[in-house]
C-alpha positions in Angstrom: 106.6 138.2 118.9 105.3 140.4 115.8 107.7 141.9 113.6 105.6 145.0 113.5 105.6 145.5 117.5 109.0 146.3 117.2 109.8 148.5 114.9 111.0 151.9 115.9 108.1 154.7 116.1 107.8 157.7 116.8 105.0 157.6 119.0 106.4 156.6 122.3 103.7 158.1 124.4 100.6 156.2 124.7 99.0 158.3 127.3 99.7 161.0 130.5 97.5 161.2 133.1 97.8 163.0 136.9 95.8 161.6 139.5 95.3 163.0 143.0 96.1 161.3 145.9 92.6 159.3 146.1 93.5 158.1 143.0 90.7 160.5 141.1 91.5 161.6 137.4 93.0 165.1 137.1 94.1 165.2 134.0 94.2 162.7 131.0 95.2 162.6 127.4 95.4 159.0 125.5 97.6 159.0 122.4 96.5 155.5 121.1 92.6 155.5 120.4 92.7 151.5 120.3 94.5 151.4 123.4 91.2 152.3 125.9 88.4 153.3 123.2 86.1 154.2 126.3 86.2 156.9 129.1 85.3 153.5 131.6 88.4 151.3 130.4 90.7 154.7 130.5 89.5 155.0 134.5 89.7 151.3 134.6 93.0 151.3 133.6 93.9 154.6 136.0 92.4 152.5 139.3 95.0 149.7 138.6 97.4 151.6 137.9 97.0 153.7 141.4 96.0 150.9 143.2 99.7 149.0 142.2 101.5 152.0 142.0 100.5 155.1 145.3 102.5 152.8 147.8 105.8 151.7 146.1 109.0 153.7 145.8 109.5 153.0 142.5 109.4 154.6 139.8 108.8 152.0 137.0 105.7 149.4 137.1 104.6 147.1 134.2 101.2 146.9 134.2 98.5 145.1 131.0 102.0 145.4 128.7 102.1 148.9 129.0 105.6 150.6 130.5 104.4 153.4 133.2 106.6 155.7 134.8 105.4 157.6 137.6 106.2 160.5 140.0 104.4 161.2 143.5 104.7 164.6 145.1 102.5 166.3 147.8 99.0 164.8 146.8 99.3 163.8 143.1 100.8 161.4 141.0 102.4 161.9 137.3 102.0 159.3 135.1 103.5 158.5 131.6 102.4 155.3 129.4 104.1 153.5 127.0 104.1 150.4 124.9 106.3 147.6 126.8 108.9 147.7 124.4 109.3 151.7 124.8 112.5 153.0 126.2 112.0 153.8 130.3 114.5 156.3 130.1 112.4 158.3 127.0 109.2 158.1 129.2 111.1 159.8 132.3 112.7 162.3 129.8 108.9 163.1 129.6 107.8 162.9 133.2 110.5 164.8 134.2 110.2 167.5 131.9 106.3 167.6 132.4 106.8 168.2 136.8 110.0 170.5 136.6 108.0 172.5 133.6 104.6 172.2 136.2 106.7 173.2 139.1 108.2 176.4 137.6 104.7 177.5 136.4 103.2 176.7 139.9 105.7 178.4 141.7 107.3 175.0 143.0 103.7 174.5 144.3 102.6 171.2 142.5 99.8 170.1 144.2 96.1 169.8 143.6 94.5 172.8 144.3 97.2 174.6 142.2 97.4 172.4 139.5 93.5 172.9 139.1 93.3 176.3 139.0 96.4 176.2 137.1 94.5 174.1 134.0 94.9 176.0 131.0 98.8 176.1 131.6 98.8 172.6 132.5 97.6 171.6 129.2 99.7 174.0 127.4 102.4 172.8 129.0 101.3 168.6 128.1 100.4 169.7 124.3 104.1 171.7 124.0 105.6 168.2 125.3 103.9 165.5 123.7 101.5 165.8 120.4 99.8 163.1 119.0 102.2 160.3 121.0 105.5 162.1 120.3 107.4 163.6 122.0 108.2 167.1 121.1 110.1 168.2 123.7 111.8 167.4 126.5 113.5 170.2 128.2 111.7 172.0 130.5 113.1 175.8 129.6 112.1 175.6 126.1 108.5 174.3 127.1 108.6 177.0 129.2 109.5 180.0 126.7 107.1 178.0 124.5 104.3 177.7 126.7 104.9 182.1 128.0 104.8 182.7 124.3 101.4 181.1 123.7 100.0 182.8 126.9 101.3 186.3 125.6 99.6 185.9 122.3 96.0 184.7 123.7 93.7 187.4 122.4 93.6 189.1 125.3 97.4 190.3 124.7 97.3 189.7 121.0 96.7 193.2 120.0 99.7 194.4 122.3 102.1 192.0 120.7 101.1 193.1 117.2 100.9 196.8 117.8 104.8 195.7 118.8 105.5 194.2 116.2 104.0 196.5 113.6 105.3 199.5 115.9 102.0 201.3 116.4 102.7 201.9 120.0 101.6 205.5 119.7 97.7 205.9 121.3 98.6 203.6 123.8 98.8 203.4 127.7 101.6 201.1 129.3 99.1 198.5 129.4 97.9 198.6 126.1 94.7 200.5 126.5 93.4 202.8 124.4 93.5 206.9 125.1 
């Protein structure tokens, strides 16, 4: 084997991806740019790993020498990618932080037609998790707190939080409108 495959990184995640129960892309993000350059060998790679994976009842397949753990629920499937040396246990750190933090923000209603109406959080959510391959963060509260932060600061609410924080509450309604 090459010396260089194995050692230690800190990019454990090569890519997440949910897919629906048809097996149609929901949401990607690849990690590794060499991995599947093109938006064909990314689906390419999605279909076999569906196609090996929507039926069993496990929760670990090794697939192309890639490590994928996976999570079905209702009609989707969770997916996390790693190299086939990476730690299982790190990539279901990840998967299960990324469906508990999912299910809190969908009401414990993870499936498709929340989770895409849902897609801003969603991402949110993936970006406060994993950036760039590694992992940031893998318990679900803090995602959470992080992820409500982030929402209370878009620029809709960002002139609430900093008339808070500067204290000029005074010519304000309740909901932050103007008199």
């Amino acid at each position: 084997m090459d010396s260089t495959s194995l050692e230690p990184s800190l990019y454990t995640v090569k890519a997440v991806f949910i897919l629906d129960n048809d097996g149609n892309r929901l949401l990607s993000k690849y990690y590794d740019p060499e991995l599947y350059p093109s938006m064909k060998e990314q689906k390419n790679f999605e279909r076999n790993v569906f196609n090996k994976t929507h039926k069993a009842d496990n929760e670990i397949a090794f697939l192309e020498g890639m490590t994928i753990v996976y999570k079905g629920n209702i009609d989707l499937f969770f997916y996390v990618v790693g190299s086939a040396q990476e730690n299982e246990l790190m990539l279901m750190s990840v998967l299960n932080c990324l469906f508990d933090s999912l299910s809190q923000i969908l009401r414990k209603n993870v499936e498709r037609r929340c989770l895409l109406d849902n897609m801003e959080g969603v991402f949110l959510v993936v970006d406060e998790i994993i950036d760039g391959g590694v992992i940031l963060e893998s318990d679900p509260q803090q995602v959470l707190q992080k992820v409500s932060y982030r929402l209370m600061t878009e620029p809709a609410y960002g002139f609430v939080l900093f008339d808070y924080i500067t204290g000029n509450l005074e010519g304000r309604t309740e909901k932050g409108q103007l008199l």
